[in-house]
Steps between C-alpha positions, in 0.01 A plus 500: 500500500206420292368704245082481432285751386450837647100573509473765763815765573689577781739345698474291844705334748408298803459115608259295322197357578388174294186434446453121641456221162219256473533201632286261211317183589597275773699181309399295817134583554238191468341451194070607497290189574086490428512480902710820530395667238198715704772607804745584182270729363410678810884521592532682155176725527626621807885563394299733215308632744791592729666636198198721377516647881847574482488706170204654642665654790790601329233688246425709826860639578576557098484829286192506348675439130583185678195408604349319183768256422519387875136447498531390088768180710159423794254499219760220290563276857107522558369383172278195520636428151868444597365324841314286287747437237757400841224216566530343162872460570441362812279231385748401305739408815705785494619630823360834616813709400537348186119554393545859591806527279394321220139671521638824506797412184123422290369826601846678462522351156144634419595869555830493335308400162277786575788698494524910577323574802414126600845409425601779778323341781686177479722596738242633711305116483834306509548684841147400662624178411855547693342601811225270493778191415691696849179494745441121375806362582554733838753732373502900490370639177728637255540871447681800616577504867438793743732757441681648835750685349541669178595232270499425145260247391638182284295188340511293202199703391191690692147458484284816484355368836835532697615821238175640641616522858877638412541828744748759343575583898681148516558381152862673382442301171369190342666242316348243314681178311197449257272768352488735251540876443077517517409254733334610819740485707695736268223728445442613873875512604508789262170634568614499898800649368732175660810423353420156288697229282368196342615224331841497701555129395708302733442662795529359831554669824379426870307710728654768660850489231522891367382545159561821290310549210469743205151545378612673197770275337335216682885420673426305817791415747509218767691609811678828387827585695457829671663704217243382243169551789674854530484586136110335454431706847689822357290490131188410666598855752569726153199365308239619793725845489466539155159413530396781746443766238194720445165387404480715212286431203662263262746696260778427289860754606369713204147519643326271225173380748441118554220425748548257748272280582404239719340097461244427712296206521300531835342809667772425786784544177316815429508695849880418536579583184264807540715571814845490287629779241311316227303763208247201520419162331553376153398215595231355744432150431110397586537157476462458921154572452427209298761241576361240727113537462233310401316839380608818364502788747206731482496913340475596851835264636702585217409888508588516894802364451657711143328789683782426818747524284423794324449690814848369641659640184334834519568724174800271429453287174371117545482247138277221598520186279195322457462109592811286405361184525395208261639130465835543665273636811217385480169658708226225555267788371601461151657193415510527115611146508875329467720646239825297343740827596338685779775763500417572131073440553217777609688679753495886559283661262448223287289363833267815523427493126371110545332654860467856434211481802778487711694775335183723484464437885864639575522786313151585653710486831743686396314745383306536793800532727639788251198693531509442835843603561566760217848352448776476242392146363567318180422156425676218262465200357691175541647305246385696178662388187332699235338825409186353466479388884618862603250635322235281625603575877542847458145528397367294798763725721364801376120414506575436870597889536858382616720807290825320416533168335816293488620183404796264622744400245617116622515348152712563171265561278337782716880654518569490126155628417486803758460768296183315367392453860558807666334670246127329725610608819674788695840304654647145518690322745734211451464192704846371507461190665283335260697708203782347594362123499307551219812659286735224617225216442623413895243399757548763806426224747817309385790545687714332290462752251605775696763628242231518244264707670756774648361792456798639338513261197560710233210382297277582732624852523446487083130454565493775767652740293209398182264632783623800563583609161131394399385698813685827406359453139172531636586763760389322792718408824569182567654379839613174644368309801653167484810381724753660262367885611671412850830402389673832528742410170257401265273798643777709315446260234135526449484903585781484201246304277227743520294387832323801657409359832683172731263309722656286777507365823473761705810420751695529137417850350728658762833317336340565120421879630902546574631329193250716302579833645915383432483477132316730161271377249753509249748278723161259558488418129850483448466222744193361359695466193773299687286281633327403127807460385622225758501126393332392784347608858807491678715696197212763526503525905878539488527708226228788676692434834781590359390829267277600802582735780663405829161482701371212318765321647390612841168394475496157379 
């Protein structure tokens, strides 16, 4: 048995699948003479080629949400840039594997000083690389094989190219060695609602050996006897029972209302969550419009597509946050040059104040597609750290003829000073994720910091409770949409500490629905209070487990 960390619940047994390693340069390949040096490079050019092709036809059979990163990978393997970069490490008599790893490790490098969003698609160059280093040398290309049966998916870690492609008909569950709580990898297991542990350290198991896994106390077992596969296979049976309740609004036992909400991030996120018992969005991300262009998308593109949205969602509520983007993901559109900390540079708002053309030209969207549509919008603001920046959005918003204003509440200083805040606009929403790594000083990319940035570190719930307090001083609501809203314990948690509304993946509200409807307000902050009192994450986890009622248990 080895113990990781649990990143998406639910439990899964079945035989594994491993996803195949890559194999490196060839230690017995001929070194690059200037009389081979022309059939090297055309050897490599068409390995990248090959490689390009490959991601491009598995773009056509992914989700749509997929569909960027896969083609993010083709755009990376056909860059003249890394082609050419190859060539200088030929000429300097490197074999053709060898240039391709050492071009790539310069390139790699590159990114990870970037950090943030650059940093991210490391994985996603180093595995162009791996498949390009497999082609060369004659060998299949790493990655996950085809899945027959239903299986659960293991590998020292994933890159979003092959997490892309993971089918929740065949994959029980997903283990990964490496990783961290926010990686990809991590990010759609949950979102596809798969069972998921990372950073199980020390595993090794074969193809086909049985593997049971626990996707909420991250407890992985290699080759369970038949007593132990009974117990994962009779929890997994009483979690979906449990889980087959009414799709009632979200309520607390004593009828306190939370609204539940779903994360979208793609108009194909927003007609299956607009399918689902969600009250709508309090969050839809618009960074796909932007991401990988070398212009910004027009009025008329952006309107079509907030206008699809709104029209999926109907008189249900939908919170769109403006463009996220800045340093740590970059758009060639407006570069505002390197920065020393990306992750701490003009992102989020701080971007559309230093291009507020581009801000001006989405809320004009958006408030096309609301008059278009007549719905239940609001819109917020990334990254907003004083009242000063609230105010200066929420005049922009408001000019627009967009009716409700928001803000997101990622960094300290925005919790502590919410009362100030809230007093510019009509709600706020807190952005766990980046709360949480900018509270714990912990990058959310690092795996090995895992502990730090659990979302139950009492700290963090410190700052989340400043929020909410500040928020109810102003008498405005105040929800969350980070990762924490899906965790059905520290939903009771958050609803405890004052958070009107829980925004989630939407394969998650059905678990935070049941816990909800299990337990009063009152009993919420009692174990809100349990949880602030904890030493650390684990303490606090244990501790609400504990206090909480029996169908917590039965949904984790």
């Amino acid at each position: 048995m080895i113990t990781g960390i649990g990143v998406s619940r639910g439990v899964a047994v079945g035989p594994a699948a491993v996803v195949a390693r890559p194999v490196g340069p060839d230690p017995a390949e001929p070194p690059t003479t200037p009389a081979t040096l022309s059939a090297a490079s055309s050897r490599v050019r068409e390995a990248l080629r090959d490689v390009a092709e490959g991601l491009r036809r598995r773009q056509d059979r992914a989700p749509d949400e997929a569909k960027p990163t896969l083609e993010a990978g083709a755009m990376m393997a056909g860059d003249p840039g890394l082609a050419g970069t190859i060539d200088d490490a030929l000429r300097t008599g490197a074999g053709v594997t060898r240039a391709v790893h050492d071009a790539v490790g310069q390139y790699a490098d590159l990114l990870l000083s970037l950090g943030g969003y650059m940093a991210d698609r490391v994985a996603d160059l180093l595995d162009v690389r791996d498949r390009v280093i497999a082609r060369l040398r004659g060998l299949p290309e790493p990655g996950l094989p085809v899945l027959t049966v239903p299986s659960i998916v293991v590998a020292r870690d994933l890159a979003s190219a092959e997490t892309a492609l993971l089918n929740p008909a065949l994959c029980l569950g997903l283990v990964t060695v490496e990783g961290g709580p926010t990686s990809h990898a991590a990010v759609l297991a949950s979102g596809l609602g798969i069972p998921a542990v990372v950073q199980a350290a020390g595993l090794v198991v074969e193809n086909g050996t049985f593997v049971a896994i626990d996707g909420s106390t991250g407890q992985v077992v290699v080759d369970p006897t038949p007593a132990k596969r009974a117990e994962f296979r009779t929890r997994a049976n009483q979690r979906a029972a449990v889980l087959a309740s009414s799709d009632a609004p979200g309520a607390t036992r004593d009828g306190h209302r939370v609204a539940l909400l779903a994360n979208i991030g793609t108009l194909t996120d927003a007609r299956v969550a607009a399918a689902d018992a969600v009250e709508g969005v309090g969050l839809f991300r618009t960074e796909f419009l932007f991401l990988d262009r070398v212009d910004a998308p027009t009025v008329e593109e952006q309107t079509a597509a907030y206008a699809a949205v709104l029209r999926a969602f109907g008189a249900r509520h939908v919170a769109i946050r403006t463009l996220d983007a800045g340093a740590d993901k970059p758009l060639a559109f407006a570069d505002l040059g390197p920065e020393p900390n990306p992750a701490l540079g003009r992102r989020g708002l701080r971007l559309g104040m230093a291009r507020e053309d581009i801000l001006v030209t989405q809320l004009a969207a958006l408030a096309a597609a609301y008059r278009e549509t007549s719905a239940d919008l609001s819109v917020m603001a990334p990254m907003v750290a004083t009242a000063a920046e609230a105010a200066w959005f929420a005049e922009r918003v408001r000019a627009a003829g967009i009716p409700k204003v928001g803000v997101m509440i990622e960094v300290p200083a925005a919790a502590l000073r919410a009362r100030q805040i809230l007093a510019e606009v009509d709600f706020a929403s807190l952005g766990t994720n980046d709360l949480q790594q900018h509270t714990m000083a912990a990058d959310r990319l690092a795996g090995e910091l895992g502990e730090l940035l659990d979302p139950w570190q009492p700290a963090v719930l410190d700052v989340i409770a400043a929020a909410c307090r500040g928020a109810a001083e102003a008498g405005r609501p105040i929800g969350v949409c980070g990762e924490s809203a899906g965790d059905p314990g520290l939903a009771l948690v958050l609803v405890g500490l004052g958070a009107s509304s829980l925004s989630m993946a939407v394969q998650k509200v059905r678990a935070v629905r049941t816990v909800l409807a299990a337990h009063t307000l009152d009993q919420c902050r009692e174990l809100a209070g349990l949880a602030r009192s904890a030493v650390g994450p684990q303490d606090a986890k244990a501790a609400v487990l504990a206090a909480a009622r029996p169908v917590l248990r039965d949904v984790i």
